[in-house]
ZAVEX-941532 format. One line per 2 residues: their letters; for each residue x, y, z of N, C-alpha, C, O. Coordinates in nm, 3 decimals, decimal comma. Layout:
BEGIN
A = X/Y/Z/X/Y/Z/X/Y/Z/X/Y/Z | ...
//
This chain:
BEGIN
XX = 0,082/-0,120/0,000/0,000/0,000/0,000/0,086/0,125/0,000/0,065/0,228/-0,065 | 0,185/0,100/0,083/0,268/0,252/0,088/0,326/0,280/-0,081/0,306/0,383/-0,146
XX = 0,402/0,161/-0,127/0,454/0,177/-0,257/0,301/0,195/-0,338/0,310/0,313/-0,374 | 0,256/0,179/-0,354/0,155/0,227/-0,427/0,053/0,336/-0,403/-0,051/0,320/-0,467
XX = 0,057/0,429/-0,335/0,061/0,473/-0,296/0,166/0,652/-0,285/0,125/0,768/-0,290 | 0,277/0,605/-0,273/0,440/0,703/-0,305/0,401/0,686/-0,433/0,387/0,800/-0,476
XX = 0,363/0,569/-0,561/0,380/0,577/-0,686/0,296/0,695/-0,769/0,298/0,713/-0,891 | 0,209/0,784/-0,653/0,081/0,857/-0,744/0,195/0,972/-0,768/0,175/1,041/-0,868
XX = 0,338/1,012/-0,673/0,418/1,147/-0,693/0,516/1,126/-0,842/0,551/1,201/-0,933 | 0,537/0,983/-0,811/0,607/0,928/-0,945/0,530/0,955/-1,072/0,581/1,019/-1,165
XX = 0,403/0,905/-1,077/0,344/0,957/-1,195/0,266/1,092/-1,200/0,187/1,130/-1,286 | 0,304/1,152/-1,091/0,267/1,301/-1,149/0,412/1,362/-1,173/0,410/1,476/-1,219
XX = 0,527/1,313/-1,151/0,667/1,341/-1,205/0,660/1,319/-1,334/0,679/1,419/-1,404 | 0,631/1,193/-1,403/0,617/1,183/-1,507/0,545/1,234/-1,610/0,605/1,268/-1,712
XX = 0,403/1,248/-1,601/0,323/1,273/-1,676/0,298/1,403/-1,670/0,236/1,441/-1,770 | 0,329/1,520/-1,563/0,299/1,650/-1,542/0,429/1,711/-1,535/0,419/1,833/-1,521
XX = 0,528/1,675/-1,539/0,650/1,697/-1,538/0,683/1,803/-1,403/0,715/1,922/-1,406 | 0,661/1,706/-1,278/0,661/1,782/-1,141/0,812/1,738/-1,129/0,894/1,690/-1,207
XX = 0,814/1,778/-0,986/0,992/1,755/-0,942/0,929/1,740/-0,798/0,926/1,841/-0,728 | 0,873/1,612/-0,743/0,859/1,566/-0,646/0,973/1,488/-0,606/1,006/1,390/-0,674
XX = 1,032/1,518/-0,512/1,148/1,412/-0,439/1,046/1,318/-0,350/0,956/1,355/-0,274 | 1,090/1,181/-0,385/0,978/1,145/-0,336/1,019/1,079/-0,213/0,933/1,053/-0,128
XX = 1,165/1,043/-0,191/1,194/1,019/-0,039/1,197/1,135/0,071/1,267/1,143/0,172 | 1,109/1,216/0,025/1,051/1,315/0,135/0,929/1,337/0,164/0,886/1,441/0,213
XX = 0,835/1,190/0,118/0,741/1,161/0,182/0,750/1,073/0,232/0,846/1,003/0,201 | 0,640/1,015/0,354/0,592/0,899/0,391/0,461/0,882/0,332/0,400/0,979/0,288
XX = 0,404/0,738/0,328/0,247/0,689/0,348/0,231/0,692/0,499/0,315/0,651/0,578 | 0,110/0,747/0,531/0,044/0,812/0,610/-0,125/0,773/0,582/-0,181/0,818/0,483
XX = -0,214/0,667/0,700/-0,318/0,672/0,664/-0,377/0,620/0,826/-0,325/0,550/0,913 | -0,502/0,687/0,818/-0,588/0,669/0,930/-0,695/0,574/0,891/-0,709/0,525/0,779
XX = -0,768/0,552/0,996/-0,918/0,440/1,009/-1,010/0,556/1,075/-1,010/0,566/1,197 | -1,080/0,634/1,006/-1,185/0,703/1,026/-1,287/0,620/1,061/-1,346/0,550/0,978
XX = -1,317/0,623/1,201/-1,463/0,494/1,327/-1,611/0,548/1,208/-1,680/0,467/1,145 | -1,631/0,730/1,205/-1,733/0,758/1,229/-1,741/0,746/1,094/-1,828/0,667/1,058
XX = -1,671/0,805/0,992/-1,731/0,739/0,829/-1,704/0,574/0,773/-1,749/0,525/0,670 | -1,622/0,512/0,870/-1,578/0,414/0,845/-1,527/0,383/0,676/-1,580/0,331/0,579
XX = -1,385/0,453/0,707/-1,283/0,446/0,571/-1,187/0,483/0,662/-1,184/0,547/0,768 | -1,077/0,401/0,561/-0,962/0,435/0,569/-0,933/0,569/0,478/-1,004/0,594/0,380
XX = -0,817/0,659/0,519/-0,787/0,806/0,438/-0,658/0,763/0,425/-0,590/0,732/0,523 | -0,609/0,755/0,288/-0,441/0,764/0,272/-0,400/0,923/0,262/-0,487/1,007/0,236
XX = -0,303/0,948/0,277/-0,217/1,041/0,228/-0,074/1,014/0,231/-0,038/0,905/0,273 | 0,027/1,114/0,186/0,120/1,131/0,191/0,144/1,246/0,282/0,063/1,335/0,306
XX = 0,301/1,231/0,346/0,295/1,328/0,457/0,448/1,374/0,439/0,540/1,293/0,449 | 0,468/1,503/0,412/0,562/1,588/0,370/0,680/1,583/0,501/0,643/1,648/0,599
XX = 0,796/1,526/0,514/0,866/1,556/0,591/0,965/1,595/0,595/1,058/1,536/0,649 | 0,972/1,712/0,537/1,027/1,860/0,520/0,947/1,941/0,429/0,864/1,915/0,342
XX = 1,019/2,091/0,495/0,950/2,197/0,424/0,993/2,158/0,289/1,095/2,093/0,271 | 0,899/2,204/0,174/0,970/2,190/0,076/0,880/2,262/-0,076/0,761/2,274/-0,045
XX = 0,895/2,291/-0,168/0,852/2,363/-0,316/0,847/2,277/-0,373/0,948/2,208/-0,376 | 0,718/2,230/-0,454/0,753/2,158/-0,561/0,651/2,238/-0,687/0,540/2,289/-0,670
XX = 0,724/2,229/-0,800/0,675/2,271/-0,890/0,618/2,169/-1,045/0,683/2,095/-1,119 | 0,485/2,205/-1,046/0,424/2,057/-1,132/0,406/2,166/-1,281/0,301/2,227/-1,300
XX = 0,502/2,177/-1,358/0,502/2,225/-1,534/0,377/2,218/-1,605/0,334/2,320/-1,660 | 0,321/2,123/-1,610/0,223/2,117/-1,703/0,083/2,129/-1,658/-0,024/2,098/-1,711
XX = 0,118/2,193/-1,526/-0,009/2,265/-1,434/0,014/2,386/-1,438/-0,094/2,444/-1,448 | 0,109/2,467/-1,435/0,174/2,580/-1,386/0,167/2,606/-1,262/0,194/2,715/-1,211
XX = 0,124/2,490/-1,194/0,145/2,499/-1,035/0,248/2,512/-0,903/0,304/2,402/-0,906 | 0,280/2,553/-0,837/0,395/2,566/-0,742/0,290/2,561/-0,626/0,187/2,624/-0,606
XX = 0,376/2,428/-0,535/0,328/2,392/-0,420/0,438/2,383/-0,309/0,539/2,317/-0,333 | 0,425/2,441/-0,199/0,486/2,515/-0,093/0,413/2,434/0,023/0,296/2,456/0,055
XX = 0,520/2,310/0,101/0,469/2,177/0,201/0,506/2,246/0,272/0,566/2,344/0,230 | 0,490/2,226/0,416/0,549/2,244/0,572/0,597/2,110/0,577/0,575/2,031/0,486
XX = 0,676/2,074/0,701/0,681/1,933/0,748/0,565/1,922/0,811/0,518/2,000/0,894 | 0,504/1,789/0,757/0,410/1,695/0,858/0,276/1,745/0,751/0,194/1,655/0,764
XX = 0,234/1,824/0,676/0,173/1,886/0,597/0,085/1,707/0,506/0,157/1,607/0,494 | 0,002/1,706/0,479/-0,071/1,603/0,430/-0,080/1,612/0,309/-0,070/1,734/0,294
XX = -0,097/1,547/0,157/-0,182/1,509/0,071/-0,238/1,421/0,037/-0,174/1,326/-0,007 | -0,381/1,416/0,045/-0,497/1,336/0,061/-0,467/1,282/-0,073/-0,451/1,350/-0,174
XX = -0,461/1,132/-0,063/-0,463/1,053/-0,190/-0,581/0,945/-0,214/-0,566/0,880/-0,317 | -0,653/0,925/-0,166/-0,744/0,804/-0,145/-0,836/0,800/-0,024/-0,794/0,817/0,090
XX = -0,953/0,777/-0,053/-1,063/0,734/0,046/-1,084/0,557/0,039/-1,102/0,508/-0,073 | -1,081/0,467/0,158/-1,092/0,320/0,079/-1,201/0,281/0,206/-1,183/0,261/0,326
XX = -1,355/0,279/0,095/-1,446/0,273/0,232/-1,472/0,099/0,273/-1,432/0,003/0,207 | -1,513/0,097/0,339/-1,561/-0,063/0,404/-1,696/-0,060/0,445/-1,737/0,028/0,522
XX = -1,786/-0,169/0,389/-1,928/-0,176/0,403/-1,956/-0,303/0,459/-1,906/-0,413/0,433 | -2,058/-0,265/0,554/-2,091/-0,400/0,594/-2,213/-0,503/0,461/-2,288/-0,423/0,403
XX = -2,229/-0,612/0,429/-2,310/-0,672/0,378/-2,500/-0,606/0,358/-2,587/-0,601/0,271 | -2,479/-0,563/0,514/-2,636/-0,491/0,446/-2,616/-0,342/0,425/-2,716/-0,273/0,402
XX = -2,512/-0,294/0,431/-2,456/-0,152/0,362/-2,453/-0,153/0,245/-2,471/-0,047/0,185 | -2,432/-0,254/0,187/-2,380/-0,253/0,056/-2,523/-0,306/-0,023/-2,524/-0,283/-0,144
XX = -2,636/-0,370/0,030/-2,774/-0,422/-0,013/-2,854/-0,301/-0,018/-2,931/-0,287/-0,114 | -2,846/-0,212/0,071/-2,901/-0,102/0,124/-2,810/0,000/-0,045/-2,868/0,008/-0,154
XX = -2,702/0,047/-0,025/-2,651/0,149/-0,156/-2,659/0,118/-0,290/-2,657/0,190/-0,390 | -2,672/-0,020/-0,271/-2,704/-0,098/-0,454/-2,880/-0,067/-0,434/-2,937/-0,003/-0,522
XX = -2,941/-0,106/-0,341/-3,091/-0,085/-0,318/-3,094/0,057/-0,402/-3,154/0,076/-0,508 | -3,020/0,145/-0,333/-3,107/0,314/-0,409/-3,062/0,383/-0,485/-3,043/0,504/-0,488
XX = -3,033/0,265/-0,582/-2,953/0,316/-0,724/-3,001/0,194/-0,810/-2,949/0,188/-0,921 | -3,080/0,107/-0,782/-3,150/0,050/-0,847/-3,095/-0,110/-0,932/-3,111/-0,160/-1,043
XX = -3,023/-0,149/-0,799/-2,962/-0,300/-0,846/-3,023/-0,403/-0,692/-3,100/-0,368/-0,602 | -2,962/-0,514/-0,710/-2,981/-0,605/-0,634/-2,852/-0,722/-0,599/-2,750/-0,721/-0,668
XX = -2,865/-0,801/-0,509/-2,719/-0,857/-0,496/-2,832/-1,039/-0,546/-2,940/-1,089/-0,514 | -2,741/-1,065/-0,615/-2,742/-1,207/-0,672/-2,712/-1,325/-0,593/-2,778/-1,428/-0,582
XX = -2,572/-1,284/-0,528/-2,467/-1,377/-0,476/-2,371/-1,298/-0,434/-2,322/-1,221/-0,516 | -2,325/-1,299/-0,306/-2,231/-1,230/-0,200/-2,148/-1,357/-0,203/-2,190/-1,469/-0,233
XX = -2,023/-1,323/-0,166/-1,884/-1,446/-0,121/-1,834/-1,378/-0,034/-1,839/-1,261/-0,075 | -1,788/-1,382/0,063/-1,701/-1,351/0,197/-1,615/-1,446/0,213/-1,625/-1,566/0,187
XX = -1,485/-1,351/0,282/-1,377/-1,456/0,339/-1,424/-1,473/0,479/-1,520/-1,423/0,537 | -1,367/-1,526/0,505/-1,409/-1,619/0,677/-1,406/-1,469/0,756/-1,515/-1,422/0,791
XX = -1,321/-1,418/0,775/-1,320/-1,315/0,896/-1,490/-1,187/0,833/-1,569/-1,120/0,899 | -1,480/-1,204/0,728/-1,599/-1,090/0,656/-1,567/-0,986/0,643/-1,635/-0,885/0,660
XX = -1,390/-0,997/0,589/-1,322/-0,859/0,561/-1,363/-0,817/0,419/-1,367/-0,706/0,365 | -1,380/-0,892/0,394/-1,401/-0,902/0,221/-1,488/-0,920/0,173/-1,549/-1,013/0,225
XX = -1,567/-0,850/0,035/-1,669/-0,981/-0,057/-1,644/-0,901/-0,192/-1,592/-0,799/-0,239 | -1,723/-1,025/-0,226/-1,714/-1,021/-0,385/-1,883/-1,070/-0,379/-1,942/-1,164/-0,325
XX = -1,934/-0,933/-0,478/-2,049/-0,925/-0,483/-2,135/-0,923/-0,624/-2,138/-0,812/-0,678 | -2,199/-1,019/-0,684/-2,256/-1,016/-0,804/-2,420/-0,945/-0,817/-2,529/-0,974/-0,768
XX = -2,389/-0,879/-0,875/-2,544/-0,767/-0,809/-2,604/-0,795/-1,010/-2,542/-0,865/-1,090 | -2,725/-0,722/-1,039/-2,831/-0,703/-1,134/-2,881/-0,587/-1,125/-2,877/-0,530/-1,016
XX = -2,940/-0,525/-1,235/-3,057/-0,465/-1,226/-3,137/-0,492/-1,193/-3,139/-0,615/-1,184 | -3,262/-0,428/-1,148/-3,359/-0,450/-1,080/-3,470/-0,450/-1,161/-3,582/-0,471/-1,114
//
């Protein structure tokens, strides 16, 4: 997760032609209880300028300074019956791993 993750500065090096040093971040991510998601970011540890070319952007970090890269939410089984419900699908067949960290969910139209 962290390498993938560090890889979003790499390809905005590349493709936007930034000058992110990228061993001057960490991955950085919390477990938000009350929305229940995890929040990645990256977390600047040093002050530092970076300038992204094909934005014309210049960005000015503090240390400890955040960028939000990802929301990764987690639903319980009738969370997920309930959000396919009011958008107008249905679940077919649910699979869970043993602990019920996981599923794989085959849903329909309704």
């Amino acid at each position: 997760t962290a390498k993938f993750n560090l890889n979003v500065l790499s390809r905005i090096n590349d493709e936007l032609g930034a000058d992110f040093i990228i061993n001057n971040f960490s991955h950085y991510s919390i477990y938000n209880e009350d929305d229940q998601r995890i929040e990645m970011n990256l977390k600047s540890l040093t002050p530092q300028s970076v300038m992204i070319k094909k934005s014309n952007l210049s960005l000015n970090l503090d240390e400890g300074e955040l960028i939000h890269t990802e929301y990764s939410h987690k639903y319980k089984p009738s969370q997920i019956k309930m959000l396919l419900g009011d958008v107008g699908f249905e679940i077919k067949n649910m699979w869970l791993d043993d602990k019920k960290y996981f599923s794989l969910t085959l849903v329909s139209k309704n």
